[in-house]
C-alpha positions as CSV (number, residue, x, y, z in Angstrom):
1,X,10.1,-1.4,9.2
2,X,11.6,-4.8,10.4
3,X,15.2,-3.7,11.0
4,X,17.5,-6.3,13.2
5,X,21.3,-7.2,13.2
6,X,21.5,-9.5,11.0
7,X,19.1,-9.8,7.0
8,X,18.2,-13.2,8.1
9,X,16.8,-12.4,11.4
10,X,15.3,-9.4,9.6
11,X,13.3,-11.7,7.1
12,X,12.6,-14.3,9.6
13,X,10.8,-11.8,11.6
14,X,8.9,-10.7,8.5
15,X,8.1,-14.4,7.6
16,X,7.0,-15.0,10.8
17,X,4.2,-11.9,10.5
18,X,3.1,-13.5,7.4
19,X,2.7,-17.0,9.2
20,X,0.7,-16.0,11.6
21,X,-2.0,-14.4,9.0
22,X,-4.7,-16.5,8.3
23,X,-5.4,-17.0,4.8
24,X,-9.3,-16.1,4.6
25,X,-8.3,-12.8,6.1
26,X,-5.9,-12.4,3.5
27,X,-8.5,-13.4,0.6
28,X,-11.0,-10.9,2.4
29,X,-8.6,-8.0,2.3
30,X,-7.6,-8.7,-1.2
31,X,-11.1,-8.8,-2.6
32,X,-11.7,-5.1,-0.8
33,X,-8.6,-4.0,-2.0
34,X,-9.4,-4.9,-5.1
35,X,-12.6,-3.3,-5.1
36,X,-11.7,0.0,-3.7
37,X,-11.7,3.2,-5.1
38,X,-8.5,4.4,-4.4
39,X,-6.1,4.0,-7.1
40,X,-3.2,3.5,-4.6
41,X,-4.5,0.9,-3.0
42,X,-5.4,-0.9,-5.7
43,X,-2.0,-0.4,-7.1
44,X,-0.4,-1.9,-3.6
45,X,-2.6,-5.1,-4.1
46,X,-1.4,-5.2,-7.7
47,X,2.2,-5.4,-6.3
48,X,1.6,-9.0,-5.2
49,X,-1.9,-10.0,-5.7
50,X,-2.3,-11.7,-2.1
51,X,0.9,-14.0,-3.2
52,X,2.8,-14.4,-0.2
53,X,5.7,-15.6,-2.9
54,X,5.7,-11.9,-4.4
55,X,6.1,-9.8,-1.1
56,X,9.7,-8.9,-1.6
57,X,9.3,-6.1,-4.4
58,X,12.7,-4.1,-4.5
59,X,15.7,-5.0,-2.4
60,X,14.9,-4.7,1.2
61,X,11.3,-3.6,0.1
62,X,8.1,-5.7,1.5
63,X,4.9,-5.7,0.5
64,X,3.5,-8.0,3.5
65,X,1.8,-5.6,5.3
66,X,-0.7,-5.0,2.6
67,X,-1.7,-8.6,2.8
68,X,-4.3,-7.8,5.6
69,X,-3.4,-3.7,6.2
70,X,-5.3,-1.5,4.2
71,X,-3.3,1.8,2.9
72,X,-0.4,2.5,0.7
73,X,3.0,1.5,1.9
74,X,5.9,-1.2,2.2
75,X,7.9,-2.0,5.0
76,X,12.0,-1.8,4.9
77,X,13.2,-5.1,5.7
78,X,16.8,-5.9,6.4
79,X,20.1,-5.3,8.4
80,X,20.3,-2.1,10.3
81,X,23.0,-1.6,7.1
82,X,20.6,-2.4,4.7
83,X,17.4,-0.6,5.8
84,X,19.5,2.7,6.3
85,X,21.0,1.9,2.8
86,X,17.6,2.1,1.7
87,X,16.6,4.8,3.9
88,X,19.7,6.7,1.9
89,X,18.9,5.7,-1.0
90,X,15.3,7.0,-1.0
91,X,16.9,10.5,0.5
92,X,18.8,10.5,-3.0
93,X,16.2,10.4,-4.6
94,X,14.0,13.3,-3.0
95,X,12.5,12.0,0.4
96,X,13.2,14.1,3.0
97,X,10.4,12.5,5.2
98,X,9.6,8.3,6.7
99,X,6.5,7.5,8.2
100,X,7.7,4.5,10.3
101,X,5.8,1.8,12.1
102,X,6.4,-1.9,12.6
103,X,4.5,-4.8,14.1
104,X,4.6,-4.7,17.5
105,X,5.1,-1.0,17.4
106,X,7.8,-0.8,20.7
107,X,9.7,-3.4,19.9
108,X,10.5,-2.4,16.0
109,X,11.2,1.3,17.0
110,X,13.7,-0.1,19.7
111,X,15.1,-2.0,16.5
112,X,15.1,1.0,14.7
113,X,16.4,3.7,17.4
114,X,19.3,1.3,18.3
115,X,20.3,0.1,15.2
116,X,19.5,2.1,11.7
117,X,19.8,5.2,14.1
118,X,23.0,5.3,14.6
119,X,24.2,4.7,10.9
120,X,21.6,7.0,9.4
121,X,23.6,10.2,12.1
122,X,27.0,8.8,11.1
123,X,25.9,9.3,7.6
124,X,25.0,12.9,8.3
125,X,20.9,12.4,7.7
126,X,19.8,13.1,11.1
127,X,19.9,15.8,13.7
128,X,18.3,16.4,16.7
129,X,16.0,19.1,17.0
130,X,16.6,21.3,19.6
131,X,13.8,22.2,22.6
132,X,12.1,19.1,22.4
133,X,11.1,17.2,25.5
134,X,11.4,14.0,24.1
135,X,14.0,12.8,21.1
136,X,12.4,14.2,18.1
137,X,15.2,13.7,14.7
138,X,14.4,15.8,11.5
139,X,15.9,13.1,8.2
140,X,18.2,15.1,5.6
């Protein structure tokens, strides 16, 4: 997830990940991934093939943390309108349930809680749920 006010800022956060990976670690990952047994990792190699030109794989989706992550996912990149637009878009289809993360961790869920948040309850997808001690929002 690399949500911020603006798609440009978005993106140049997400470029500026990708700058700071070094290629050999890249080629290293790639090669394991490539290598593994798991089918859907293998697939989420195939989705750019350690191209750092191919990273953008459906509006708003990113592939760039698979350049050195291993695992299955893509990262939501955009405006806090677009990554909730995505967000909705995915609950159309089924998902009822986001594993979220971002890199660093704090900051993107202060990104998140502040700005996709709020869309995604104005939209009527999230509620709190009641008796916890800490925030805790069920997606619907």
């Amino acid at each position: 997830m690399i949500a911020r006010p603006t798609a440009a800022e978005a993106w140049s956060a997400a470029d500026a990940l990708v700058a700071a990976m070094d290629p050999a670690a890249i080629a290293a990952a790639q090669q394991d991934f490539s290598a593994t047994a798991s089918v859907g990792q293998r697939r989420m190699a195939e989705l750019h093939g350690g191209d750092r030109d191919r990273l953008v794989v459906h509006p708003n989706v990113w592939a760039g943390f698979g350049l050195v992550r291993g695992g299955v996912g893509t990262g939501l990149v955009g405006s806090y309108d677009d990554v909730a637009e995505r967000m909705l878009e995915y609950a159309a289809l089924g998902f009822d349930e986001f594993i979220l993360a971002g890199y660093p961790h704090l900051e993107e869920a202060y990104w998140f809680g502040e700005g996709v948040m709020p869309r995604l309850r104005e939209a009527g997808h999230l509620e709190a749920l009641a008796g916890a001690d800490a925030p805790i929002f069920s997606f619907r």
